[in-house]
C-alpha positions as CSV (number, residue, x, y, z in Angstrom):
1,X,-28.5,-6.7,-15.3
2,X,-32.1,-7.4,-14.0
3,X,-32.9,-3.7,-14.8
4,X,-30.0,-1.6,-13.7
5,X,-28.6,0.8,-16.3
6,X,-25.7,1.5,-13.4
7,X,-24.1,-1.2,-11.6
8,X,-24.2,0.3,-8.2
9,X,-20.6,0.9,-6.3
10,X,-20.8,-1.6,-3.7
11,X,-21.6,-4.8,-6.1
12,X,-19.2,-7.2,-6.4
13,X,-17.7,-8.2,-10.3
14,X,-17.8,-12.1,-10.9
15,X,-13.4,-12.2,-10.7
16,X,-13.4,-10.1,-7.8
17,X,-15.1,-12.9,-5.9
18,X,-12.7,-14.8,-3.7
19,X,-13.5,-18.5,-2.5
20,X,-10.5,-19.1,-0.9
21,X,-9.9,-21.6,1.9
22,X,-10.1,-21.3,5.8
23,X,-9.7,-23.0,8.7
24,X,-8.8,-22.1,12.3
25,X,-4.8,-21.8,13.1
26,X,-3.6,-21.1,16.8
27,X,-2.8,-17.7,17.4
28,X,-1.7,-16.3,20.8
29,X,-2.9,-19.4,22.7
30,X,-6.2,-19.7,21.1
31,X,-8.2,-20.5,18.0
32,X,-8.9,-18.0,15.6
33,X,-10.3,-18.0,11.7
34,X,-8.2,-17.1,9.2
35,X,-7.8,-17.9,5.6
36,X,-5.4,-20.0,4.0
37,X,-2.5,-19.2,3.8
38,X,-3.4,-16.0,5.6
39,X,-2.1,-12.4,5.0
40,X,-1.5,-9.4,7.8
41,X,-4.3,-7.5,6.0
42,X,-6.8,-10.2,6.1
43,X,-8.0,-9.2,10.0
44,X,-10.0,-5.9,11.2
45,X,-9.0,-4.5,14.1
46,X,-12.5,-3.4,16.4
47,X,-12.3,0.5,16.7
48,X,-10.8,1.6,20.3
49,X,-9.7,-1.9,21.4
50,X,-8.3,-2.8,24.1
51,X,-4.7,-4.7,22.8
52,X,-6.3,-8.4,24.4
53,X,-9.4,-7.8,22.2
54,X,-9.0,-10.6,19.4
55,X,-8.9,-9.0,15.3
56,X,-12.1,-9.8,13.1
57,X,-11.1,-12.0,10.0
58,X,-13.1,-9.9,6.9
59,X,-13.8,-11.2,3.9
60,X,-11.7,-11.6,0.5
61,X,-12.6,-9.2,-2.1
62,X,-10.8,-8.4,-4.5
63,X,-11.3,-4.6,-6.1
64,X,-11.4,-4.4,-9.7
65,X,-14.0,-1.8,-10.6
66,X,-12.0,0.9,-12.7
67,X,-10.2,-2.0,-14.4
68,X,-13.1,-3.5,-16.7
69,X,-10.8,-5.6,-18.8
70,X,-9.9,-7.3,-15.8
71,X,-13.5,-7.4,-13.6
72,X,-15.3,-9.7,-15.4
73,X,-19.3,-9.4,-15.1
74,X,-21.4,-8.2,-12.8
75,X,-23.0,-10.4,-10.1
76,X,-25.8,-8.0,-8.7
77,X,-26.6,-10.5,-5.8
78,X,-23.2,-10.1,-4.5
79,X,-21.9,-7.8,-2.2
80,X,-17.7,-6.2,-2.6
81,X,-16.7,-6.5,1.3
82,X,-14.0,-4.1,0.4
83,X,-15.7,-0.9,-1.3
84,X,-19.2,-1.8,1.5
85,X,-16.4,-1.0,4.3
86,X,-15.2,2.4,2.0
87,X,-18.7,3.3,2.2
88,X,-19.4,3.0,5.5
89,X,-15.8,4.3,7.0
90,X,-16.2,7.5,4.6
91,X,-20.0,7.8,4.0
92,X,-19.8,7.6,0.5
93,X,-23.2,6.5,-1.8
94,X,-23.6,2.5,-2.2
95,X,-24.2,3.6,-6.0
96,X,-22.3,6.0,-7.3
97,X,-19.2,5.8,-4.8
98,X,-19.3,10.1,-3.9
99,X,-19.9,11.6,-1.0
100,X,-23.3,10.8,0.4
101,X,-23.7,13.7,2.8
102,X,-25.5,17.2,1.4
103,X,-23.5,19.7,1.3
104,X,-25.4,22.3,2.8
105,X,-27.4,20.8,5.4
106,X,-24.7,17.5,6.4
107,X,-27.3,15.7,6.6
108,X,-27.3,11.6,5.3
109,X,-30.0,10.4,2.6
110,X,-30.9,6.9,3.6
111,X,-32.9,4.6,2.3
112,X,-33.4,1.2,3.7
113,X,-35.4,-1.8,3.7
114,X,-36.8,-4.0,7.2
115,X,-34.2,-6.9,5.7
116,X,-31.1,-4.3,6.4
117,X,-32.4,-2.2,8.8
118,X,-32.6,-2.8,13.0
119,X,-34.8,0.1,15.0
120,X,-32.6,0.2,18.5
121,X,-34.0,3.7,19.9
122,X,-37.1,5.9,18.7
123,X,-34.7,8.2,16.2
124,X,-31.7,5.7,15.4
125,X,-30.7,1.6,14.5
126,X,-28.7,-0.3,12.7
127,X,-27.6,-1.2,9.4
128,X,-25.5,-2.5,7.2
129,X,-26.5,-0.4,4.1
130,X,-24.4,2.1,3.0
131,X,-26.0,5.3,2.1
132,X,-27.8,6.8,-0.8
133,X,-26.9,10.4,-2.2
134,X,-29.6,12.2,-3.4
135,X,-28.6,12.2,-6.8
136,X,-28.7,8.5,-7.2
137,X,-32.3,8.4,-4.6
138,X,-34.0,8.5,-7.9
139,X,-32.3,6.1,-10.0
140,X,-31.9,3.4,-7.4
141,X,-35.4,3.4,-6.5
142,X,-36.1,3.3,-10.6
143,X,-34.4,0.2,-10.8
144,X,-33.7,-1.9,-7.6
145,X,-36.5,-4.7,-7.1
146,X,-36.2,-4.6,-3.6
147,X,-36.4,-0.6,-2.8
148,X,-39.3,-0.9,-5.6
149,X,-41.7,-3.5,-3.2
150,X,-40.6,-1.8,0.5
151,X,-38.6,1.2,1.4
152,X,-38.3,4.1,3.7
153,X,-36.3,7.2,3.1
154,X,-34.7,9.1,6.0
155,X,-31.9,11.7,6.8
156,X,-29.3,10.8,9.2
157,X,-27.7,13.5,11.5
158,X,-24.6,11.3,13.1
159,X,-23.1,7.3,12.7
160,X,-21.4,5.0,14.3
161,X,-19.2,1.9,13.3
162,X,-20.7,-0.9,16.0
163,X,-20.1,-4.1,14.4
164,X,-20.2,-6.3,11.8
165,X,-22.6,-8.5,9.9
166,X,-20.7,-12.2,9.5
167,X,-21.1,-15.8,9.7
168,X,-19.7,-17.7,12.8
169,X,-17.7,-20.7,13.0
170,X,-16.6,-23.4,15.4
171,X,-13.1,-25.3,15.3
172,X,-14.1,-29.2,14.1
173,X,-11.8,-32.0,15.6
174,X,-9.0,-31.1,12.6
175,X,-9.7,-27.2,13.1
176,X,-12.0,-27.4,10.4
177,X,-14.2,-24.4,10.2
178,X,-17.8,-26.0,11.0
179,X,-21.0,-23.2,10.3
180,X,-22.7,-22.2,13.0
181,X,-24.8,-18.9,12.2
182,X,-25.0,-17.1,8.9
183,X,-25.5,-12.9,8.5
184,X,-25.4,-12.7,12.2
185,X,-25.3,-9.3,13.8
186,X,-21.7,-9.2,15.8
187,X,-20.5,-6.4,18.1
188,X,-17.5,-4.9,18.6
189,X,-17.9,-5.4,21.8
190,X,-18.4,-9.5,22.0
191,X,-14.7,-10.3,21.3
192,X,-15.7,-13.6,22.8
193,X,-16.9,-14.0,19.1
194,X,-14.5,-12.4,16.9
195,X,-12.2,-14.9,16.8
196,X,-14.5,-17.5,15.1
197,X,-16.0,-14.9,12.9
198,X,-15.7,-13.7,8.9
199,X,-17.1,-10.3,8.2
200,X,-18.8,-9.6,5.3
201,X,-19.7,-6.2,6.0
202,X,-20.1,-2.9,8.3
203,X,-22.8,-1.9,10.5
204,X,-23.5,1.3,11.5
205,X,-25.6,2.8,14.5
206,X,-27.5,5.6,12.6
207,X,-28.5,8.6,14.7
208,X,-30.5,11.7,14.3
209,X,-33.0,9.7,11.6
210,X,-35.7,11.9,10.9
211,X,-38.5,10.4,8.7
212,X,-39.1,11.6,4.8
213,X,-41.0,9.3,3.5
214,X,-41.7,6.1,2.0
């Protein structure tokens, strides 16, 4: 496990992996991505759309965690699409799956990295990391590699869902999918991408970041 004693919440289990096919299917006079064959809880739908605005296709995971006869091992490289998006919708820590916020204060331990974190205003930017609570700050800057060589801890007043990170996709002569852009930043509001896009996780606008420390 490179390290870890815990395998943090958010990492994905070798047979929850899914590497099932897609391609791009008409739908409502257009193009769209979608896996095959596709199922109604494949797409996201963008937070306050308008109904024109196209769905987001999301990435198959399967979630197996509390069934370890079932989960097969750990890939700590991989990322759980599913329990990332629990995370982020509920604020729960990326390693122990609990409530990330403190109690008393409300505010958000986070610590992040410059590979998962985007500065858009003097206190606030974007991410795709869940966060950290502040019982697990210690341990998962004990053992991950990455928070080890570059991190900086901050608390986080307020968030907001404002896209998703995803590869893009354009419709080949057969509607084969054809790559175009991988662990792009895509906003809600661009739904003149959604249709050719598959989510692989949240990203949130943090706000009210105040410093702590590296």
């Amino acid at each position: 496990m490179t390290g870890y004693t815990t395998v943090p919440y958010t990492i994905a289990f070798a047979n929850e992996l899914v590497a099932d096919p897609i391609a791009f299917e008409p739908f409502a006079g257009r193009l769209r991505l979608a896996y095959q064959p596709s199922q109604p809880g494949d797409w996201i739908r963008p937070p306050a759309a308008e109904p024109w605005r196209p769905d987001i296709l999301r990435a198959r995971t399967r979630d197996l965690r509390d069934k370890p006869d079932q989960r097969g091992p750990e890939r700590m490289r991989k990322l759980n699409t599913r329990r990332q998006w629990r995370c982020m919708n509920k604020l729960l820590c990326q390693v122990c799956g609990g409530p990330a916020a403190d109690l008393e204060s409300g505010l958000i331990p986070w610590p992040l990295t410059k590979t998962v974190f985007e500065r858009t205003g003097l206190d606030s930017g974007r991410t795709n990391a869940p966060p950290t609570c502040w019982s697990c700050v210690p341990k998962a800057l004990e053992q991950c590699p990455t928070l080890r060589t570059e991190f900086t801890l901050y608390t986080v007043r307020a968030v907001e869902s404002v896209g998703v990170l995803a590869d893009l996709y354009r419709p080949g002569i057969f509607h084969e999918p054809i790559p175009t852009a991988h662990n792009v930043f895509v906003p809600w509001d661009a739904p003149r991408y959604h249709p050719r896009t598959l989510a692989v996780a949240q990203v949130l606008e943090l706000r009210g970041m105040k410093l702590i420390g590296p």
